[in-house]
C-alpha positions as a Markdown table, in Angstrom:
| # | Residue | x | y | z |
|---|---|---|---|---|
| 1 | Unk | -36.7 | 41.7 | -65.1 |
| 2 | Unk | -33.4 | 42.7 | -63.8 |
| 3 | Unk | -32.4 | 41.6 | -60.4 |
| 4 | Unk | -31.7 | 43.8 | -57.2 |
| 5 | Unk | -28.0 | 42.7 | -57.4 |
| 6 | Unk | -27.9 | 43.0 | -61.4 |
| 7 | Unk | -29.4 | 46.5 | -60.8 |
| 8 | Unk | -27.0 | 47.9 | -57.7 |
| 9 | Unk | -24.1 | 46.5 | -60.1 |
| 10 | Unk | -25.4 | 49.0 | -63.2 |
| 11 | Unk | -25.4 | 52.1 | -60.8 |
| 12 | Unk | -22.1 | 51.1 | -59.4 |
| 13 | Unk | -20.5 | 50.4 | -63.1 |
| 14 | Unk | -22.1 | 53.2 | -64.9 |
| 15 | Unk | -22.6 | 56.0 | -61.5 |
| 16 | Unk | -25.7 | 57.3 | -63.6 |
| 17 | Unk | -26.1 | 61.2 | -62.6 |
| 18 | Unk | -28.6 | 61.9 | -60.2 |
| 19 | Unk | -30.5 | 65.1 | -60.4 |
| 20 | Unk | -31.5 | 66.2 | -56.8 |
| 21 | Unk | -33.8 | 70.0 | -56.4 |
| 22 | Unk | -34.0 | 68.6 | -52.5 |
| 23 | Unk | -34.2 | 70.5 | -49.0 |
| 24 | Unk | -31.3 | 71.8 | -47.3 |
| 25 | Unk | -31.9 | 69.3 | -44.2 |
| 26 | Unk | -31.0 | 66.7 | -46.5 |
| 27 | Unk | -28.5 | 67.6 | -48.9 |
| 28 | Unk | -25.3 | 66.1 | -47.6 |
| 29 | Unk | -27.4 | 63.1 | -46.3 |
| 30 | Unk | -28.7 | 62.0 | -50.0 |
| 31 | Unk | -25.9 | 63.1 | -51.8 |
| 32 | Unk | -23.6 | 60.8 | -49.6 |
| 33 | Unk | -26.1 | 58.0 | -50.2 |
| 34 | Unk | -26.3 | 58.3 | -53.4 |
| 35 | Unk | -21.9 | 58.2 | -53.7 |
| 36 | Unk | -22.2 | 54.9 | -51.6 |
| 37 | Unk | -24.2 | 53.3 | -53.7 |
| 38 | Unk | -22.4 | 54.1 | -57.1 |
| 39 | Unk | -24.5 | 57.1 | -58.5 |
| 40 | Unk | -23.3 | 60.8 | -59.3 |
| 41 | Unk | -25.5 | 63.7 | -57.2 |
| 42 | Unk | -25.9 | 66.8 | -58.3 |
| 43 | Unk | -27.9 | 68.8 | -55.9 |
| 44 | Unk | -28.7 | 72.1 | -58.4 |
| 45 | Unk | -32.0 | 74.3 | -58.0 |
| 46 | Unk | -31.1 | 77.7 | -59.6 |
| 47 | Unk | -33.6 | 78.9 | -62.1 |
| 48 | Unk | -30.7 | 79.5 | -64.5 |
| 49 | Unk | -29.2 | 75.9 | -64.4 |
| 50 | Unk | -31.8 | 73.6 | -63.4 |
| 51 | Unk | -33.6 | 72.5 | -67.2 |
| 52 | Unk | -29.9 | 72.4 | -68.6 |
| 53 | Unk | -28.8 | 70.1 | -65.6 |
| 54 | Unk | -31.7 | 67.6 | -66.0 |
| 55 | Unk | -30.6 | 67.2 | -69.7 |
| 56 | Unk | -27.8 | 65.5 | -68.6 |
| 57 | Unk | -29.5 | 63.5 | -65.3 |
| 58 | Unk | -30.6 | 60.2 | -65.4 |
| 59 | Unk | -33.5 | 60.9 | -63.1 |
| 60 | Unk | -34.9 | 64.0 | -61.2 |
| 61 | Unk | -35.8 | 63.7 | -57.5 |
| 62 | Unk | -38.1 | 66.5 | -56.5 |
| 63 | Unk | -38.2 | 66.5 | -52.7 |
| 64 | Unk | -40.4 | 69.8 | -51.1 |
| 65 | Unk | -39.5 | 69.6 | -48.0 |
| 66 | Unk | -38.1 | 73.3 | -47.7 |
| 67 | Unk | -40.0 | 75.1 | -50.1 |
| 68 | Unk | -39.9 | 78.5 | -51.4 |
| 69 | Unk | -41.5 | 80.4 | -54.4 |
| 70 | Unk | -38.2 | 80.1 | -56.4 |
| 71 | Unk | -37.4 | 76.3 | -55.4 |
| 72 | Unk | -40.9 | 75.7 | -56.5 |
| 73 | Unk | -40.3 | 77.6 | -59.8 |
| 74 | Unk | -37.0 | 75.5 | -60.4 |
| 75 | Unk | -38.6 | 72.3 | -59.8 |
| 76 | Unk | -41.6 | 72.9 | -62.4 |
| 77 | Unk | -39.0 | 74.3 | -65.0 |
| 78 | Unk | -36.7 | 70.7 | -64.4 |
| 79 | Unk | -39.9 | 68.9 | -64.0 |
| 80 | Unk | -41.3 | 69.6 | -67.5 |
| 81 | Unk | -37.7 | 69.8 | -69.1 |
| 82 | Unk | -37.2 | 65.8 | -67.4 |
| 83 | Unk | -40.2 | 65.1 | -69.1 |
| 84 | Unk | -39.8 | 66.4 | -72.4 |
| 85 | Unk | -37.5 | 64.2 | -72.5 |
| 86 | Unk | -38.5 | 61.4 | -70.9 |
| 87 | Unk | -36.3 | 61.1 | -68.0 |
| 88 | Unk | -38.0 | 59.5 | -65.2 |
| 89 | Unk | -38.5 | 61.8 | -61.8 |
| 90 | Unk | -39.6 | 61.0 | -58.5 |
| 91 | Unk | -41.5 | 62.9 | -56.6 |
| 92 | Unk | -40.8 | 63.7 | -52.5 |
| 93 | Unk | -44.4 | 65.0 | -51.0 |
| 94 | Unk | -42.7 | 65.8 | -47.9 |
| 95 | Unk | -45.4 | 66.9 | -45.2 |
| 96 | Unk | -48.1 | 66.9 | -47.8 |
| 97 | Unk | -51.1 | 67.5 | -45.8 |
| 98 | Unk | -49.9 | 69.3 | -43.0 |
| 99 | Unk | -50.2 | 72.4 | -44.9 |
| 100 | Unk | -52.0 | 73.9 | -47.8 |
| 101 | Unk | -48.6 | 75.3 | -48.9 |
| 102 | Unk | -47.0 | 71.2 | -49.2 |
| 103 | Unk | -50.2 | 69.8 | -50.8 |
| 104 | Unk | -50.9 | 72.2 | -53.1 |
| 105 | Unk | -47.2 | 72.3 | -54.2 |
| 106 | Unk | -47.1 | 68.6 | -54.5 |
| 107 | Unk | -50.7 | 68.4 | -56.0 |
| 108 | Unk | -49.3 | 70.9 | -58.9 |
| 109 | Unk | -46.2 | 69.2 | -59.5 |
| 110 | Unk | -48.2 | 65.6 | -60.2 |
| 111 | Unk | -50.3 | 67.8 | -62.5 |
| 112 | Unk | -47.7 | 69.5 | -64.6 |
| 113 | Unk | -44.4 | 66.9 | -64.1 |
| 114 | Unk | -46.3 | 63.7 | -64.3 |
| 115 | Unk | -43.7 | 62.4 | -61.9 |
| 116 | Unk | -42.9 | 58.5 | -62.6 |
| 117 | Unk | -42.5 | 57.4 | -59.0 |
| 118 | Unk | -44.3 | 59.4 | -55.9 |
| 119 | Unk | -42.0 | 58.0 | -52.3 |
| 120 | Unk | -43.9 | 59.0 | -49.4 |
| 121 | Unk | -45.1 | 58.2 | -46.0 |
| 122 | Unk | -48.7 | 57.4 | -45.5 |
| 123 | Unk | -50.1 | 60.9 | -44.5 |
| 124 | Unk | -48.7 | 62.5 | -47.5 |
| 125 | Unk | -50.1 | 59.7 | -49.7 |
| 126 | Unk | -53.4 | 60.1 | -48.1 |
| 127 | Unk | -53.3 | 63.3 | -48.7 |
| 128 | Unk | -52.8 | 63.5 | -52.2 |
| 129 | Unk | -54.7 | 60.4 | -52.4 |
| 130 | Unk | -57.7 | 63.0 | -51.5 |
| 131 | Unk | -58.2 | 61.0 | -47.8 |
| 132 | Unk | -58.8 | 62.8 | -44.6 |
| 133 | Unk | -54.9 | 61.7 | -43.2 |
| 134 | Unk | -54.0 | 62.5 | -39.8 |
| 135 | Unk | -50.0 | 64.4 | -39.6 |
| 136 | Unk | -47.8 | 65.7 | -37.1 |
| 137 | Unk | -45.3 | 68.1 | -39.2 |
| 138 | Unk | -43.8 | 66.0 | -42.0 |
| 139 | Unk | -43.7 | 62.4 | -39.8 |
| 140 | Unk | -46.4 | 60.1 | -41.0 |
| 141 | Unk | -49.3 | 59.1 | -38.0 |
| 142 | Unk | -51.2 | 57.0 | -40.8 |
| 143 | Unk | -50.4 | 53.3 | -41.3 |
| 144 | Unk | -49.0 | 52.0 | -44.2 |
| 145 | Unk | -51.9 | 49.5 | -44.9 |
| 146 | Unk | -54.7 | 52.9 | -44.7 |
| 147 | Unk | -52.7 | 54.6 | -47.3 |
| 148 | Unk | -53.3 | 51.8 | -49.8 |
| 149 | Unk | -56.8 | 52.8 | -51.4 |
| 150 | Unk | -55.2 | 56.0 | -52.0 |
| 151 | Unk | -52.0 | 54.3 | -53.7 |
| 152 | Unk | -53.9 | 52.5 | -56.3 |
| 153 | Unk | -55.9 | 56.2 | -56.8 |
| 154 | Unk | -53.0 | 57.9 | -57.9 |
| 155 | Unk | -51.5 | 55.0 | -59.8 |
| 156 | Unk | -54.9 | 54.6 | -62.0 |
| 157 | Unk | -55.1 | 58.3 | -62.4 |
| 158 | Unk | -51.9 | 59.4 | -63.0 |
| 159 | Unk | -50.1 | 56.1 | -64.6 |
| 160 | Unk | -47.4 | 56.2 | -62.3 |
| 161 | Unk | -45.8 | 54.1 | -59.1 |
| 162 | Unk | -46.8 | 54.9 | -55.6 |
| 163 | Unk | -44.0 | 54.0 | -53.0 |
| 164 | Unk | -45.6 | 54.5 | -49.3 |
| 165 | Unk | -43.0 | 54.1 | -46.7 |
| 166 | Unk | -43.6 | 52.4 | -43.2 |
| 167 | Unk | -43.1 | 49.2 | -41.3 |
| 168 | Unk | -43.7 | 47.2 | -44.1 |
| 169 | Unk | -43.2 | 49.1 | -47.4 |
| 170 | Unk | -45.7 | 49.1 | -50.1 |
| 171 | Unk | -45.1 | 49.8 | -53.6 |
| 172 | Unk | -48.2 | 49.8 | -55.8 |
| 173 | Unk | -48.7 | 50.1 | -59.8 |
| 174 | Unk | -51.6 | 50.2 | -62.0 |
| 175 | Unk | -52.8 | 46.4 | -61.1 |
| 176 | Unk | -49.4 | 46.0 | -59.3 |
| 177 | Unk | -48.8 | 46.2 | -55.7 |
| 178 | Unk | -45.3 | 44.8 | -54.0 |
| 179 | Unk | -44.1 | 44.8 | -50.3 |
| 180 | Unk | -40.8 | 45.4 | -48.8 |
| 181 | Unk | -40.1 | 43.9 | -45.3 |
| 182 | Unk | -37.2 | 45.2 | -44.4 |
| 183 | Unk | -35.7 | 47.9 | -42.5 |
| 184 | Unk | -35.2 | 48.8 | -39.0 |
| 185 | Unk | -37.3 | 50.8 | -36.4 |
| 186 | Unk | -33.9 | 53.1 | -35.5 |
| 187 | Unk | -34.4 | 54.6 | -39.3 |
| 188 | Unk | -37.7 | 56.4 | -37.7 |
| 189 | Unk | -35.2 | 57.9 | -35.5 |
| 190 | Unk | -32.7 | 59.3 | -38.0 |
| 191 | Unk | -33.6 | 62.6 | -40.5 |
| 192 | Unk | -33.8 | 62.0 | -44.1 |
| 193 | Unk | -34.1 | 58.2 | -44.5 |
| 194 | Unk | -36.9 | 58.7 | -46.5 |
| 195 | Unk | -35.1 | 60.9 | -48.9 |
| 196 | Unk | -32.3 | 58.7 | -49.0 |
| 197 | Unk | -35.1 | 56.1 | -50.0 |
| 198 | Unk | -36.6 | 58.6 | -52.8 |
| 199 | Unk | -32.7 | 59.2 | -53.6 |
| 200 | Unk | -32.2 | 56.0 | -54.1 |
| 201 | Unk | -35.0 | 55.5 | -56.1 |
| 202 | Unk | -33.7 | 57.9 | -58.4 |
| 203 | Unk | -30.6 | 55.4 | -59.1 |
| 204 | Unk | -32.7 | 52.7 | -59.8 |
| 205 | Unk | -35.0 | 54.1 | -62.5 |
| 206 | Unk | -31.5 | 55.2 | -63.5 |
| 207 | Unk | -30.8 | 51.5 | -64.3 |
| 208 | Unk | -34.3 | 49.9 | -64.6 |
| 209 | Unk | -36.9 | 50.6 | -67.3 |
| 210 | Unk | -39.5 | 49.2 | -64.7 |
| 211 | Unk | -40.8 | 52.1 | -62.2 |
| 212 | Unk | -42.5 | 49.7 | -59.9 |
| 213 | Unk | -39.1 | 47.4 | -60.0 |
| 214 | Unk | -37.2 | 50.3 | -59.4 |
| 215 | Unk | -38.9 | 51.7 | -56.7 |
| 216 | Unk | -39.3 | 48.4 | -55.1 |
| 217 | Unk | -35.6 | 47.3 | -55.3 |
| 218 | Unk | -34.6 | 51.0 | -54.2 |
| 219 | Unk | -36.7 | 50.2 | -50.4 |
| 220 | Unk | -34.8 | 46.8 | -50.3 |
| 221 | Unk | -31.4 | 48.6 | -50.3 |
| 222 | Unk | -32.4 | 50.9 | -48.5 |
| 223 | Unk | -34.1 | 48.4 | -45.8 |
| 224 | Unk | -31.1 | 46.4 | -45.8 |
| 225 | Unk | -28.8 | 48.6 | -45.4 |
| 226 | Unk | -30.3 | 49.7 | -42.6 |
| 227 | Unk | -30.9 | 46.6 | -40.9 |
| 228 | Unk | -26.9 | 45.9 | -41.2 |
| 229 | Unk | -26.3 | 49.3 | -39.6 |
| 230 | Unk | -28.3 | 49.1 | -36.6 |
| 231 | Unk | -26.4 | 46.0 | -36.1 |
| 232 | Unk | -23.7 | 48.0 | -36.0 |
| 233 | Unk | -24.1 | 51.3 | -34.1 |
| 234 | Unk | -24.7 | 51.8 | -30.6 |
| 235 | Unk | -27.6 | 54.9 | -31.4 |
| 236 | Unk | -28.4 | 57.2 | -34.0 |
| 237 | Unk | -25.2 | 58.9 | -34.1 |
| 238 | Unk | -23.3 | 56.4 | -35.2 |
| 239 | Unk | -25.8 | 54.6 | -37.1 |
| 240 | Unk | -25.8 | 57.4 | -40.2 |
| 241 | Unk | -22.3 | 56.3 | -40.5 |
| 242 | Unk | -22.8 | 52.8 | -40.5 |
| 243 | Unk | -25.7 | 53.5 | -42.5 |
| 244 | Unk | -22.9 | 54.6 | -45.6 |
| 245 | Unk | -20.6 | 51.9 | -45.4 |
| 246 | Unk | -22.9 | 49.1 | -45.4 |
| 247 | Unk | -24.5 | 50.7 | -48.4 |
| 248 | Unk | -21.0 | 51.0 | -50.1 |
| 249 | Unk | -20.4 | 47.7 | -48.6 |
| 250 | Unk | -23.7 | 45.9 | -49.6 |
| 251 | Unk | -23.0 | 42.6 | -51.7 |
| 252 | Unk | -24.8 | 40.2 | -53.4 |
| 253 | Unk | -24.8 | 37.8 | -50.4 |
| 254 | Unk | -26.2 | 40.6 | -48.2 |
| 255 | Unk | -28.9 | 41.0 | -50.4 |
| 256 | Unk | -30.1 | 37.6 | -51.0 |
| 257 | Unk | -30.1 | 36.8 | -47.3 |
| 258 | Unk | -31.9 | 39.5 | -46.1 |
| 259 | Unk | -34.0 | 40.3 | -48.9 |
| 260 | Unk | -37.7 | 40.5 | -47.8 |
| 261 | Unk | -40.2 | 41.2 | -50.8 |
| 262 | Unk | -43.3 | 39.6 | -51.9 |
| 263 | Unk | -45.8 | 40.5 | -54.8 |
| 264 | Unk | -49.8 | 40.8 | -54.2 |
């Protein structure tokens, strides 16, 4: 099993392409997370472009949080092209159970795309996880611990990685389940660090044949990171900023000191 170090190296050496159909909140956000950490965005969702793109894409990230019938269209046509031929995707559910519009959309995509890796917050896993979960627009009001039971439900169904978002982050595979316990509570505060952390994810399965590895090393650079820019900014502003160059920055030494991850 590759290490987080080992891993972060591989995107930086090789800057795997990253294949983003995301929303237009966060498309300079992830694409600038992605360049610090070594990958290659490309942020392409036309209907003419998208299955040719993904041929060349390391992974997909489908992210739904502006969706429209077309953008919908583009990420079932990349989704089934991705898997075809076996590129990994991860899947965004982004306000999944605050509308019928959102769950049905991400419900569809899980059926037809098999995504490898769903990175959510706990009312969108809840959702999809076919619990009643409480939401206020696309922020999560669920705990991280509450979404489990629904975690391992759409791991055993759908053979794929569950990564719930929180406090702690939980990462959970078919008889797997992994936490992450870093991070900072300023990151709750800031739009789009939880598609930087599905992003990210996309890197990783870029580099490592594991999905739960991946998506569990992915939420340690991404909690680390943010713990060394909160350090460093004085508020939000300046904390997106920081946020990038301690990513770019990261190094081995960061990692092992601040790495907080166990295994259930």
């Amino acid at each position: 099993m590759s290490t987080i170090w080992n891993n972060l190296s591989k995107i930086r050496n090789e800057a795997p392409l990253i294949h983003n159909i995301t929303n237009y909140v966060v498309m300079n956000t992830t694409a600038n997370a992605l360049l610090a950490a070594g990958a290659s965005p490309v942020m392409a969702h036309a209907l003419e472009e998208v299955e040719v793109m993904v041929g060349y894409a390391r992974a997909l990230v489908l992210n739904i949080g502006t969706l429209s019938p077309a953008w919908i269209e583009a990420m079932l046509r990349a989704g089934k092209a991705a898997k075809a031929r076996s590129v990994p995707i991860v899947l965004d559910p982004v306000g999944a159970g605050a509308t019928p519009l959102r769950t049905e959309t991400a419900q569809k995509l899980i059926d037809e795309v098999a995504p490898t890796v769903i990175r959510g917050n706990a009312s969108e896993i809840r959702a999809l996880g076919g619990a009643l979960a409480a939401t206020k627009g696309v922020d999560s009001t669920d705990s991280v611990e509450s979404a489990i039971e629904a975690a391992k439900a759409l791991a055993e169904r759908y053979s794929l990685v569950v990564s719930i978002s929180g406090k702690t982050d939980v990462i959970v595979g078919k008889g797997q389940l992994a936490r992450v316990h870093n991070g900072h509570p300023i990151m709750t505060r800031v739009t789009g660090m939880g598609c930087t952390a599905s992003a990210l994810t996309g890197a990783f399965l870029g580099v490592e044949a594991s999905p739960l590895e991946a998506a569990t090393q992915a939420m340690v650079v991404t909690g680390v990171a943010g713990e060394l820019a909160a350090s460093r900014s004085a508020g939000t502003g300046s904390f997106q900023v920081q946020f990038l160059d301690a990513l770019y920055n990261l190094s081995e030494a960061d990692i092992e000191t601040r790495s907080r991850r166990e295994n259930d």
